[in-house]
C-alpha positions as CSV (number, residue, x, y, z in Angstrom):
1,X,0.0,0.0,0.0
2,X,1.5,3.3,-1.1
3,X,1.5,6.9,0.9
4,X,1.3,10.2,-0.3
5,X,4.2,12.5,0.8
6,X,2.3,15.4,2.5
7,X,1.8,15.3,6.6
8,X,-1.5,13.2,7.3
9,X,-4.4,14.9,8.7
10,X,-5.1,13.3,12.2
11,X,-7.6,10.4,13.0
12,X,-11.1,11.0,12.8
13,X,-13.9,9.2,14.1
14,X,-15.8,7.7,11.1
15,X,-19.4,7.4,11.0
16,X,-20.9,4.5,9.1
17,X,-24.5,4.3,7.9
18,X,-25.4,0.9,6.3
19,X,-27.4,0.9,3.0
20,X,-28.9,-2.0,3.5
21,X,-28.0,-5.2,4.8
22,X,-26.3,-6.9,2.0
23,X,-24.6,-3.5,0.8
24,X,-23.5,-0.3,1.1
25,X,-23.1,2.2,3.5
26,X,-22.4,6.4,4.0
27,X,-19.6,7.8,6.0
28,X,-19.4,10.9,7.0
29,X,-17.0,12.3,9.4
30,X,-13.7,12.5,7.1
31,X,-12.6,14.9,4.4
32,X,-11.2,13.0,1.2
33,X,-9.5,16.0,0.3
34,X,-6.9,16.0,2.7
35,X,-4.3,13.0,3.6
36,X,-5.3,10.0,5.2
37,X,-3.6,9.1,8.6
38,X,-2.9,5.5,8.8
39,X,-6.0,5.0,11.3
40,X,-8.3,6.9,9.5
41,X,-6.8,4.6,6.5
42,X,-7.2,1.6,7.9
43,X,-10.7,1.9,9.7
44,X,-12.2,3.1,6.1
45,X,-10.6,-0.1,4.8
46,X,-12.6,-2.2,7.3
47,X,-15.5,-0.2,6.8
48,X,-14.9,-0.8,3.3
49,X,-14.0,-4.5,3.2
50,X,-17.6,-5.1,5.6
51,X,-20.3,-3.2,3.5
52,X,-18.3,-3.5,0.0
53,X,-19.0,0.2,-1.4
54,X,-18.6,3.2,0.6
55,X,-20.2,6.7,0.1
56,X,-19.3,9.6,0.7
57,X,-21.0,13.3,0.3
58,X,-19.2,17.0,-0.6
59,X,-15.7,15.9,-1.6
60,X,-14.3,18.5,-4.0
61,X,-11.6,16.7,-5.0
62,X,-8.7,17.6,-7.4
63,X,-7.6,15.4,-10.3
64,X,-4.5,15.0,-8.0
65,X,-6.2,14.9,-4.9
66,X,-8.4,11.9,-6.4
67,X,-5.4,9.9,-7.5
68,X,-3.4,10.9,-4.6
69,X,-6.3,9.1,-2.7
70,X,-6.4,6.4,-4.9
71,X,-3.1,5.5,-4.7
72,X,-3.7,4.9,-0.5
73,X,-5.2,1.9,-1.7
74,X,-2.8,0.3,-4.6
75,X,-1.3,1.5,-7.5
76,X,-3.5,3.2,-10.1
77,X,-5.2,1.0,-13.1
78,X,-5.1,2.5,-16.3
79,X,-8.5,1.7,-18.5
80,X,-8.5,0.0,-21.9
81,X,-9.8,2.6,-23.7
82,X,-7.9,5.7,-22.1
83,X,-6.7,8.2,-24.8
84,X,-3.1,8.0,-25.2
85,X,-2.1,11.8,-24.7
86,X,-4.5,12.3,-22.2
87,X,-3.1,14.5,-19.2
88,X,-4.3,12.5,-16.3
89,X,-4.6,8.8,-17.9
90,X,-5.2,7.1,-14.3
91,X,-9.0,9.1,-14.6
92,X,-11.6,8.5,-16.8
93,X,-14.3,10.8,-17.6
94,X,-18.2,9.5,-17.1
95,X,-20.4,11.3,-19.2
96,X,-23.5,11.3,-20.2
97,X,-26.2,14.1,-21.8
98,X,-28.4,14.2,-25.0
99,X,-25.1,14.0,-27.3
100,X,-23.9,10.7,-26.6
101,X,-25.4,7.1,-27.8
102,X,-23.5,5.0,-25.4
103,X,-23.9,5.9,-21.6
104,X,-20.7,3.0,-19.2
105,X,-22.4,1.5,-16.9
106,X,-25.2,0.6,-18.5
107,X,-25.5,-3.2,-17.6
108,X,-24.9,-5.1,-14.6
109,X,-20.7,-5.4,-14.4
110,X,-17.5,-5.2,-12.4
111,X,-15.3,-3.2,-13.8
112,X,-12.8,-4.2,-16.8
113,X,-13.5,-7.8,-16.0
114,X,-12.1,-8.5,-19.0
115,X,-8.7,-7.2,-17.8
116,X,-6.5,-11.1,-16.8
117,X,-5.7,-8.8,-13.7
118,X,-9.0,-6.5,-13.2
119,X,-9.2,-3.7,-10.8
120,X,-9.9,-4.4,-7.1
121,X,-11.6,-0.8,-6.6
122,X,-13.1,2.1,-7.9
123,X,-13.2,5.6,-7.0
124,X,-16.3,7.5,-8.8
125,X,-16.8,11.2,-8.1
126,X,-19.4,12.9,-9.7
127,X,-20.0,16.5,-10.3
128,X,-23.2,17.1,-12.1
129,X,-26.1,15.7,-11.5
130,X,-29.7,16.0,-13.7
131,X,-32.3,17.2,-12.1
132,X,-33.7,13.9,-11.1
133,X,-32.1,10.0,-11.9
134,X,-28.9,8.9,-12.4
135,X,-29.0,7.1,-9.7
136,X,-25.7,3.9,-9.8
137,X,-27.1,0.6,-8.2
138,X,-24.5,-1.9,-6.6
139,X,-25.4,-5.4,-6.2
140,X,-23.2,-7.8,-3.6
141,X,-22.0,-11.1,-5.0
142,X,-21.4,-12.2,-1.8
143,X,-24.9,-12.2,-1.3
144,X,-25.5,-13.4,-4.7
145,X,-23.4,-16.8,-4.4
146,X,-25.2,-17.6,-0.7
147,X,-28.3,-17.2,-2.4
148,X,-27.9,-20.3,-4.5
149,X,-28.5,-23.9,-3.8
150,X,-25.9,-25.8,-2.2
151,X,-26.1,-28.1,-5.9
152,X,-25.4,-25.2,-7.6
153,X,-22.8,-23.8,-5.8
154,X,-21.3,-26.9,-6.5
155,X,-21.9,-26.7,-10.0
156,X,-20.3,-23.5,-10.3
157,X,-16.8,-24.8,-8.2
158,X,-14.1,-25.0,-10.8
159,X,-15.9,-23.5,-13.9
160,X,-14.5,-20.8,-15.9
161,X,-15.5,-17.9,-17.2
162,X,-14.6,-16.1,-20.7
163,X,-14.9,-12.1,-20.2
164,X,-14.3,-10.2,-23.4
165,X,-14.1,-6.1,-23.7
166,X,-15.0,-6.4,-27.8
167,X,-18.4,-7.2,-27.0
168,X,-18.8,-4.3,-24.7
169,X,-16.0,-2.0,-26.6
170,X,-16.4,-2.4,-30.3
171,X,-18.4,0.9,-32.0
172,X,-17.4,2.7,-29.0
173,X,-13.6,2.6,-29.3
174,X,-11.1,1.2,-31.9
175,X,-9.2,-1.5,-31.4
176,X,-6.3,0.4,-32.3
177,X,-7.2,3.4,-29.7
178,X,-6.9,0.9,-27.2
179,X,-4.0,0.8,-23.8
180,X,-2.9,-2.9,-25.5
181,X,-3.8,-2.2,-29.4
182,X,-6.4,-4.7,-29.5
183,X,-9.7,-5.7,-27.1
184,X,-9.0,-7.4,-23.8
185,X,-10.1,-11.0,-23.3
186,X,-9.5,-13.3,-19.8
187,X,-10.3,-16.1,-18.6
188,X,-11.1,-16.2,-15.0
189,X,-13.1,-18.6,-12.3
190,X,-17.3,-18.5,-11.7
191,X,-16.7,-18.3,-8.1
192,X,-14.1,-16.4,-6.8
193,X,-12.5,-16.3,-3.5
194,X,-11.8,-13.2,-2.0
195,X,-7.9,-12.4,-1.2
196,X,-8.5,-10.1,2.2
197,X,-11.9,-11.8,3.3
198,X,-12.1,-15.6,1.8
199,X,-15.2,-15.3,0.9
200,X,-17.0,-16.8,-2.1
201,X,-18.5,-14.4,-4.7
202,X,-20.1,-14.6,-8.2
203,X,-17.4,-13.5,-10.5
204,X,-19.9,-13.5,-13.5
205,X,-21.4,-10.2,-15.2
206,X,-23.7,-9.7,-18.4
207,X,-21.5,-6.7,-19.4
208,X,-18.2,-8.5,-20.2
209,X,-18.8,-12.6,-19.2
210,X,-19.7,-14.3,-22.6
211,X,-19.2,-18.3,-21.8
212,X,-18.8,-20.4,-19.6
213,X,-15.4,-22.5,-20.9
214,X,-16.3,-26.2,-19.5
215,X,-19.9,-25.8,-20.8
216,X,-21.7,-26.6,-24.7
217,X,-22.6,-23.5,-25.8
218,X,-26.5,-24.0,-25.5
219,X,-25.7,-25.0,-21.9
220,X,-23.7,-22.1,-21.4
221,X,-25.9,-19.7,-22.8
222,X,-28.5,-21.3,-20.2
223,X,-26.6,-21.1,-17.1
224,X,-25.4,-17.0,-17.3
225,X,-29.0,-16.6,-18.2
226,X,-29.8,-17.6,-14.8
227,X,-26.5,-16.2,-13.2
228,X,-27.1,-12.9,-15.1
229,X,-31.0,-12.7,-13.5
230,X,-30.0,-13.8,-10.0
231,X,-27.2,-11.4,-9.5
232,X,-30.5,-8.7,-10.2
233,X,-32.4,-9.7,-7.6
234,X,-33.3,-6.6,-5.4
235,X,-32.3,-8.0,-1.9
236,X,-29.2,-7.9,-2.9
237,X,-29.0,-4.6,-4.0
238,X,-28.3,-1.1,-2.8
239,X,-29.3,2.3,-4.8
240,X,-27.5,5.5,-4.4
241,X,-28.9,8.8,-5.3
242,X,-25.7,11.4,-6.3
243,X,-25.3,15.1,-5.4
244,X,-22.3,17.2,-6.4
245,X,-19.0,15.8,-5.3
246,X,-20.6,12.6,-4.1
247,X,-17.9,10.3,-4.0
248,X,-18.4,6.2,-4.7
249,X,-16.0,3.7,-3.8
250,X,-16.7,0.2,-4.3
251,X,-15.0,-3.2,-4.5
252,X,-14.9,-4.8,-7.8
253,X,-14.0,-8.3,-6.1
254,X,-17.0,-8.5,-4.9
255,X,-19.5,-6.1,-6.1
256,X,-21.1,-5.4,-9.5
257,X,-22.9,-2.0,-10.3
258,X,-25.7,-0.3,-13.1
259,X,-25.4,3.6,-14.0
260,X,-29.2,4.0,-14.8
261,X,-29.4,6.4,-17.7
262,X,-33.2,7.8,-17.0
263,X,-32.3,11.1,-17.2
264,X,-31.9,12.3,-20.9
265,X,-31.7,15.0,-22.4
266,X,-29.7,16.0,-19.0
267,X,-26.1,16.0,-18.0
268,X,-24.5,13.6,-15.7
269,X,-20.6,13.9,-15.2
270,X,-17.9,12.8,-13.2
271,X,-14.6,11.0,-12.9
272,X,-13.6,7.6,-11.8
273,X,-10.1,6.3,-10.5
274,X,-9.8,2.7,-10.4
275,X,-7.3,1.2,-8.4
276,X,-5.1,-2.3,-9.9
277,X,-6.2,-6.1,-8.9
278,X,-4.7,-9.2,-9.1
279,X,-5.9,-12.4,-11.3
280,X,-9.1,-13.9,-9.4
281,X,-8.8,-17.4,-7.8
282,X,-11.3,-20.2,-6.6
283,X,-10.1,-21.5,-3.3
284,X,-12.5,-24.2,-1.8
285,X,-13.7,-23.0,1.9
């Protein structure tokens, strides 16, 4: 875990409001903007690591403040589709008004899952906000994989999942406007074990997951069918409504969001860090 160079602010008492049960809660009681002391660090981290996306109200952060807090976490991930002279490649812009065709975040996803190492976090800040909407919902995969049979969790144990950016990239970005020059494709497990909490997750989304590897395709196409319209299921949901400089931070291990786009012809913009994972695993409990 890296540090930023200026003196830390002193510990603060965090107060933590849970969403709902299976996700999400507010703090209050800390200002992003200035440097994190260890404490504060750490008790945001278990915070974080319990309720699996974190909000957080009037933080008007800096480009550098927002990587600077980023970086308290891991070392920055740089998207696919970044543009390659961009000033500040470590933040991408999330946009959406009565211009665009394409709104991210539009289906039910962790984040660059397509990535073989994906991000373990992301940091979303927005800034304007429509009149009414926009809302992001976050869904726990936690909650998702111990709402299945015992037989199916068994089922899932040891497959594998294909996740491919073209299918979610192409007519939005060129392949060769791309960070690698072409679109990212991984392979990676249908239950995944949690490095910091062991726990066993769904590690399948309908924005990048396209097969399942072991399976015939009909089969396969059946099974993320189901997967894709479980993982939806309300109870384990949470929905957060943005103000200016609402800050996001959520756990892509473990979590899956939808950016609801009900609020055309309006504006909604922000900026997102996203912080660098390692490749998923399936350890049996």
């Amino acid at each position: 875990m890296s540090s930023v160079s200026s003196p830390a602010a002193p510990a603060v008492d965090l107060q933590v409001a849970p969403l709902t049960p299976a996700i999400g809660a507010e703090v209050s009681g800390v200002d992003l903007t200035q440097p994190l002391d260890d404490a504060t660090l750490a008790a945001l981290r278990a915070a974080w690591l319990r309720h699996l996306v974190l909000f957080f109200r009037d933080q008007d952060l800096t480009f550098e403040q927002h990587k600077a807090l980023g970086r308290r976490f891991g070392e920055l991930h740089i998207h696919p589709a970044a543009p390659k002279d961009a000033e500040h490649p470590e933040i991408l812009v999330v946009h959406g008004d009565d211009k665009v065709e394409f709104v991210a975040g539009s289906l039910w996803h962790s984040d660059v899952s397509c990535d073989v190492e994906p991000p373990m976090a992301s940091m979303l800040r927005i800034v304007q906000v429509p009149s009414s909407g926009g809302d992001t919902l976050f869904a726990s995969m936690y909650a998702a994989y111990e709402g299945l049979s015992d037989r199916m969790q068994r089922l899932l144990a040891g497959l594998t999942g294909v996740h491919e950016g073209e299918q979610y990239y192409r007519g939005r970005y060129g392949a060769g406007d791309l960070r690698d020059g072409a679109y990212p494709s991984a392979e990676h497990p249908v239950v995944r074990t949690h490095p910091e909490t062991g726990r066993q997750s769904l590690y399948v989304n309908e924005g990048f997951t396209t097969r399942i590897k072991e399976l015939p395709l009909a089969e396969s196409d059946a099974l993320l069918a189901f997967l894709f319209k479980h993982c939806a299921r309300p109870d384990f949901h949470c929905r957060f409504q943005w103000r200016p400089h609402s800050v996001a931070f959520w756990d892509n291990r473990c979590a899956q969001h939808l950016a609801i786009w009900d609020y055309y012809p309006e504006t909604r913009h922000g900026y997102r860090v996203t912080i660098r994972g390692d490749a998923p695993f399936y350890q049996p409990g």
